[in-house]
DOKE-265796 format. One record per residue (C-alpha): residue number from 1; residue in one letter; chain; x, y, z. Coordinates in pm, 1 decimal. Layout:
BEGIN
<r><num>NUM</num><residu>A</residu><chaine>A</chaine><xx>X</xx><yy>Y</yy><zz>Z</zz></r>
...
END
This chain:
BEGIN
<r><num>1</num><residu>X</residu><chaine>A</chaine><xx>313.8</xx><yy>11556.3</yy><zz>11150.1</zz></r>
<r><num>2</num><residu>X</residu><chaine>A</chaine><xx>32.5</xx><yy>11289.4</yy><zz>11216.6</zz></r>
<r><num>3</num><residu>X</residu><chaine>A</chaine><xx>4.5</xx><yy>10972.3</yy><zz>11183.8</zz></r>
<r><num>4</num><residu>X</residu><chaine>A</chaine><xx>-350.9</xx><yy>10748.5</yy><zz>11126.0</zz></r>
<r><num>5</num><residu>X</residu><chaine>A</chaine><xx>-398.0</xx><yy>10367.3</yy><zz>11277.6</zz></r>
<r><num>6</num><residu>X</residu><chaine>A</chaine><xx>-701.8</xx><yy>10193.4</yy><zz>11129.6</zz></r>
<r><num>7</num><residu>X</residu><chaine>A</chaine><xx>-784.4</xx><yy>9848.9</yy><zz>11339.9</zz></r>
<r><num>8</num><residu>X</residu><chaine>A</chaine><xx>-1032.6</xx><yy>9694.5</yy><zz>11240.4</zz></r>
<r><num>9</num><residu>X</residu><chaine>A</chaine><xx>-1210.5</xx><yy>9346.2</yy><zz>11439.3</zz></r>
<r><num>10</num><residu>X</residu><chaine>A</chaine><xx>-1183.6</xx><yy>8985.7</yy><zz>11246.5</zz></r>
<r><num>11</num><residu>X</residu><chaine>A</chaine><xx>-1462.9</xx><yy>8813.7</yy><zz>11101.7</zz></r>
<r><num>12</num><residu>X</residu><chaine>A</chaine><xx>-1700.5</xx><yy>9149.1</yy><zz>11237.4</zz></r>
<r><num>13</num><residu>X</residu><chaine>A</chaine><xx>-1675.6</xx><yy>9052.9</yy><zz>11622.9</zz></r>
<r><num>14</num><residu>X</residu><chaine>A</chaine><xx>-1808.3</xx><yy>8757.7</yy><zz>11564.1</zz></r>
<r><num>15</num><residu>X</residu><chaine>A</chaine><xx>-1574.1</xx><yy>8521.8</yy><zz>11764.1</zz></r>
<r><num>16</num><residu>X</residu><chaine>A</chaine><xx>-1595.6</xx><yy>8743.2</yy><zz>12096.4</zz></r>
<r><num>17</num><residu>X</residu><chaine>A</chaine><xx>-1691.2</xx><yy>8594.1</yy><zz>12426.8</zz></r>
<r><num>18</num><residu>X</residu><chaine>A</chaine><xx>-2051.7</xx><yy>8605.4</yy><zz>12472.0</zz></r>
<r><num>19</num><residu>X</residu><chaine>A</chaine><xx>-1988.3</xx><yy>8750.0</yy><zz>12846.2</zz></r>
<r><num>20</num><residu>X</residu><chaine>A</chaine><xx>-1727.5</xx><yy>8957.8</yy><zz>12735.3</zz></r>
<r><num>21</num><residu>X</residu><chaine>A</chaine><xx>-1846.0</xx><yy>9135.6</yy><zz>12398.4</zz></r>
<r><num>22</num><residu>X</residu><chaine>A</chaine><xx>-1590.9</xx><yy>9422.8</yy><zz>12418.0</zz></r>
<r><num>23</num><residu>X</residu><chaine>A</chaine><xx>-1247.0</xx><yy>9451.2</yy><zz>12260.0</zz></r>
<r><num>24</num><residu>X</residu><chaine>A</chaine><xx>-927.4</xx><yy>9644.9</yy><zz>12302.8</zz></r>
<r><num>25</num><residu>X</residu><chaine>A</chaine><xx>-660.4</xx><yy>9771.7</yy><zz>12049.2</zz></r>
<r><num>26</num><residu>X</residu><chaine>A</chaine><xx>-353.1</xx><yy>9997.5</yy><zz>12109.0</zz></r>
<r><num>27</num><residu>X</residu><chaine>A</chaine><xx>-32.4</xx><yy>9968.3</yy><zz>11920.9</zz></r>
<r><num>28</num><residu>X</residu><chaine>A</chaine><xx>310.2</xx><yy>9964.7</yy><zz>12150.6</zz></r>
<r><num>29</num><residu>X</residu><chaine>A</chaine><xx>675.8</xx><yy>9914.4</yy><zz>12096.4</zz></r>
<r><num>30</num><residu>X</residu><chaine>A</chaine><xx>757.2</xx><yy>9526.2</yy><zz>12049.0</zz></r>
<r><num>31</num><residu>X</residu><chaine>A</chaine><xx>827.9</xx><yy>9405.8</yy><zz>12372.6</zz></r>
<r><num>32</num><residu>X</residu><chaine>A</chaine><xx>738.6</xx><yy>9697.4</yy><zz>12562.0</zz></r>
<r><num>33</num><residu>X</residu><chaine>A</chaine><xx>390.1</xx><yy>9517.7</yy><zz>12715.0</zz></r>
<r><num>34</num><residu>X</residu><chaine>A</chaine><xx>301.9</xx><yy>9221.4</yy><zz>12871.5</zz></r>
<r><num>35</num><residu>X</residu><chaine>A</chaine><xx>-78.3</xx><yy>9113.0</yy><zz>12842.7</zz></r>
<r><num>36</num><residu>X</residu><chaine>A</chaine><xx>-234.2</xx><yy>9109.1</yy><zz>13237.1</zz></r>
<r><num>37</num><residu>X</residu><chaine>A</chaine><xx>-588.8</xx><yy>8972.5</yy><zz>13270.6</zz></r>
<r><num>38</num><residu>X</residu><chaine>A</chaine><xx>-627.1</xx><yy>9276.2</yy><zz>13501.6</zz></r>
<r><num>39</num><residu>X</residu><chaine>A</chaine><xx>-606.1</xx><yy>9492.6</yy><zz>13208.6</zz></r>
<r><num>40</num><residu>X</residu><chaine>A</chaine><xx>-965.7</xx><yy>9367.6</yy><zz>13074.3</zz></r>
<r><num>41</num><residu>X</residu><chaine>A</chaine><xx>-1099.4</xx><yy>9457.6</yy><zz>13379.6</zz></r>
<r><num>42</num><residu>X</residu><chaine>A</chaine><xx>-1172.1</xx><yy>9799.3</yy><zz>13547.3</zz></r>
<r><num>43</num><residu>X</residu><chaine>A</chaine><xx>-1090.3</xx><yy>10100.5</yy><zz>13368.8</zz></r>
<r><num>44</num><residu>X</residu><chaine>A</chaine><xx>-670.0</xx><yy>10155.0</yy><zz>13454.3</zz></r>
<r><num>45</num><residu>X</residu><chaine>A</chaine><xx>-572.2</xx><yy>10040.1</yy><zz>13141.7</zz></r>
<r><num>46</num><residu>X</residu><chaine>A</chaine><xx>-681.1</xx><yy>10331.7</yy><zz>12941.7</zz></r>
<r><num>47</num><residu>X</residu><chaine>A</chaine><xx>-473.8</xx><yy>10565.6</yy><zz>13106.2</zz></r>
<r><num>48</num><residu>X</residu><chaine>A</chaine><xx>-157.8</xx><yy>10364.3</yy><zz>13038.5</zz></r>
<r><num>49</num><residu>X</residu><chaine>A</chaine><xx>91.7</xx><yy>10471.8</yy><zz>12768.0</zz></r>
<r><num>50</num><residu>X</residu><chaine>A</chaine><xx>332.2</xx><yy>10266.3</yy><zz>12572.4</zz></r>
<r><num>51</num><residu>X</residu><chaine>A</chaine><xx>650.8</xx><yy>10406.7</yy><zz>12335.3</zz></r>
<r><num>52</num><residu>X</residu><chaine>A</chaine><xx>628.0</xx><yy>10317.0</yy><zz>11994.1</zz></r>
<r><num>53</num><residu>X</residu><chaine>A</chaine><xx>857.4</xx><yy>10317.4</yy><zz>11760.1</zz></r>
<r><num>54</num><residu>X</residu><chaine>A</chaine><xx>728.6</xx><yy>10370.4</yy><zz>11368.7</zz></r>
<r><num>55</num><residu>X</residu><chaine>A</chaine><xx>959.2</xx><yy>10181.8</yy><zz>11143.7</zz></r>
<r><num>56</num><residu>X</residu><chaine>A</chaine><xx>908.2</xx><yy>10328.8</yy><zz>10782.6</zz></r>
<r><num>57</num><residu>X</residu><chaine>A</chaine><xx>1031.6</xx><yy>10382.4</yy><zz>10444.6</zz></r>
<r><num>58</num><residu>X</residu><chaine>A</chaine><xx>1024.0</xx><yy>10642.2</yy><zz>10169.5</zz></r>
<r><num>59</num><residu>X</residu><chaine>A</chaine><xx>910.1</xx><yy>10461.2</yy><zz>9823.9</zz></r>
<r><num>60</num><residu>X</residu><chaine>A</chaine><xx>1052.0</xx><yy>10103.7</yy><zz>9695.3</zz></r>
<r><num>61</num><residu>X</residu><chaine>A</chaine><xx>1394.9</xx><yy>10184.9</yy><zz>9576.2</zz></r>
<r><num>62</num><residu>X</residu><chaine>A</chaine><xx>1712.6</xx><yy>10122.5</yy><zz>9714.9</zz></r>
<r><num>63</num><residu>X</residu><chaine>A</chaine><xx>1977.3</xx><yy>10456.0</yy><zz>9822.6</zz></r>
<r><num>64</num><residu>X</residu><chaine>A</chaine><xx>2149.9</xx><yy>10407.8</yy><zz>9511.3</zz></r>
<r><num>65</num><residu>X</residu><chaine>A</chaine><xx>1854.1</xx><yy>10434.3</yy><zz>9265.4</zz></r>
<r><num>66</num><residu>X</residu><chaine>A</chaine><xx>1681.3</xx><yy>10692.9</yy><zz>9452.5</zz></r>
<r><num>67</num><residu>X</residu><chaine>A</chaine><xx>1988.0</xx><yy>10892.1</yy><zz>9386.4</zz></r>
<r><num>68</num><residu>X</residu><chaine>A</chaine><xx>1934.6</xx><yy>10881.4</yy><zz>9047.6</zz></r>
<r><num>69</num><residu>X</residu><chaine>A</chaine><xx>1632.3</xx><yy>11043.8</yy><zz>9094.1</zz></r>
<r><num>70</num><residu>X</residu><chaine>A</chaine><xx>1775.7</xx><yy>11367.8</yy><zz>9205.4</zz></r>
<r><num>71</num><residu>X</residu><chaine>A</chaine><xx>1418.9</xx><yy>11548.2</yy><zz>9142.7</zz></r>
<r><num>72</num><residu>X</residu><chaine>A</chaine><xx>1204.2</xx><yy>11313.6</yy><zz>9399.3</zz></r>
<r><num>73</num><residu>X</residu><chaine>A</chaine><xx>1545.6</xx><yy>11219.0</yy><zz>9616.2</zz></r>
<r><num>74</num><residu>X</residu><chaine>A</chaine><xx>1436.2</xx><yy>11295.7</yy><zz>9947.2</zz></r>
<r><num>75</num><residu>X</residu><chaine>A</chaine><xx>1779.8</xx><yy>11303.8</yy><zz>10165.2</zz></r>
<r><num>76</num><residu>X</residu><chaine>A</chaine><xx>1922.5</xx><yy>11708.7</yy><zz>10198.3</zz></r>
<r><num>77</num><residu>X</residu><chaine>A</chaine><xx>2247.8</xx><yy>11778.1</yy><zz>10289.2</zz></r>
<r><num>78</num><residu>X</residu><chaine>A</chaine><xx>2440.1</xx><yy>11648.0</yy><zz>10584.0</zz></r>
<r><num>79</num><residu>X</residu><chaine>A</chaine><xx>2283.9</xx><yy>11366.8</yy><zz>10584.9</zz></r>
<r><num>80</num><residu>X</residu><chaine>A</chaine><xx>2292.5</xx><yy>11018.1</yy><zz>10470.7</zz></r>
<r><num>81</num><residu>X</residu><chaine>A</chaine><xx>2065.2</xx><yy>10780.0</yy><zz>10252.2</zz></r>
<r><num>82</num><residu>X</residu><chaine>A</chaine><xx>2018.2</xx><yy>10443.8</yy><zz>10425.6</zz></r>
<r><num>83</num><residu>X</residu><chaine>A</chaine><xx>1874.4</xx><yy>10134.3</yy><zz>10273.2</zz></r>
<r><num>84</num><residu>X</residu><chaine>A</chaine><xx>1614.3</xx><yy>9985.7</yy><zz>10495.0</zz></r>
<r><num>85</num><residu>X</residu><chaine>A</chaine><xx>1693.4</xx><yy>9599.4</yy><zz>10631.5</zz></r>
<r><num>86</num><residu>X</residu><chaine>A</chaine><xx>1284.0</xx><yy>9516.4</yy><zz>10695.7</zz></r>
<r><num>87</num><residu>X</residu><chaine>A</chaine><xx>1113.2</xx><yy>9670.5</yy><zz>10360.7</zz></r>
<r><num>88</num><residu>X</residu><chaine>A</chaine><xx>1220.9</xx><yy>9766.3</yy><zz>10026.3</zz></r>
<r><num>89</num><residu>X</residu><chaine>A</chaine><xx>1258.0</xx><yy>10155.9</yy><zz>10029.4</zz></r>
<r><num>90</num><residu>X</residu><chaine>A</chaine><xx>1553.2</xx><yy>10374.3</yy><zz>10205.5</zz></r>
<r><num>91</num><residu>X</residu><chaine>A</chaine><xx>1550.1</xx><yy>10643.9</yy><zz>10490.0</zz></r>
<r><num>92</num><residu>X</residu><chaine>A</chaine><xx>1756.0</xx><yy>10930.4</yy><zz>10548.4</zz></r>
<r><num>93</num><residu>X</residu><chaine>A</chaine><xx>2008.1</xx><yy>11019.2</yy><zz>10856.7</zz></r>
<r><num>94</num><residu>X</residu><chaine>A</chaine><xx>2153.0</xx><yy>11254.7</yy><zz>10988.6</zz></r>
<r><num>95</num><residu>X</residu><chaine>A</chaine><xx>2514.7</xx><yy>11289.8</yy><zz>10966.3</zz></r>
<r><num>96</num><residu>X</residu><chaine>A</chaine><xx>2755.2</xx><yy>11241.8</yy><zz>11273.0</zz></r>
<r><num>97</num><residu>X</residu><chaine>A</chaine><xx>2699.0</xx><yy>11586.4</yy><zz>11448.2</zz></r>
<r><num>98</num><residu>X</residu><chaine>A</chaine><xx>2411.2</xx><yy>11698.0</yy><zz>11305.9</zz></r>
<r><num>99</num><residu>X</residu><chaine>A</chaine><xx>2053.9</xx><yy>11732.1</yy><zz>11398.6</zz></r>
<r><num>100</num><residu>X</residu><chaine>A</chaine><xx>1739.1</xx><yy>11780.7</yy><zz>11270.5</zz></r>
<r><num>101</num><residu>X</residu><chaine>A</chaine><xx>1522.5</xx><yy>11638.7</yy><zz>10988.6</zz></r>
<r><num>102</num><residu>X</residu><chaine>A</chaine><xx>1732.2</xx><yy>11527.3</yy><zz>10742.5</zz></r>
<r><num>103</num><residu>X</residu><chaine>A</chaine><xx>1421.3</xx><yy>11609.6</yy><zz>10474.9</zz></r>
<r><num>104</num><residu>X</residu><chaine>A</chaine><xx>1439.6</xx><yy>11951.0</yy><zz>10506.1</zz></r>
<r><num>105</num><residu>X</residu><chaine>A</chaine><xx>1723.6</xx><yy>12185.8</yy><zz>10371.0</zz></r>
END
């Protein structure tokens, strides 16, 4: 499994600090970094790693529509259909004692 990040600059870089023309990007688990002015400087900071946590959805529909669907439903057996709280969508989970991805048979 893989998973692609596009980040792109605002306005094509053209805000930067004249001094300072470079930029950073990473992606990180909310709350899991706090910005230090030391980490524009030297070259540390690219050896750092942060958790992240992906929060995503399969499709628009809720559980109980997606069930409906039992050709495209993408929850197997032993495990639960959950409707997400963020998006529109659902997710599937594992039940109580079991393990394993809960797309597969």
């Amino acid at each position: 499994m893989s998973y692609n990040i596009t980040i792109e600059s605002y306005e094509n870089h053209v805000d930067v600090l004249p001094e300072n023309p470079c930029s950073f990007a990473f992606v990180a688990e909310n709350d899991n970094y706090i910005f230090s002015a030391s980490d524009l400087r030297g070259s540390n900071f690219k050896d750092k790693q942060f958790p992240v946590t992906v929060d995503w959805t399969i499709g628009t529909t809720s559980c109980k529509e997606a069930k409906m669907d039992t050709k495209n439903f993408a929850c197997q057996e032993n495990s639960n259909c959950v409707d997400s709280e963020n998006n529109s969508g659902y997710f599937c989970k594992c039940f109580k004692g079991y393990e394993g991805n809960p797309y597969l048979p």
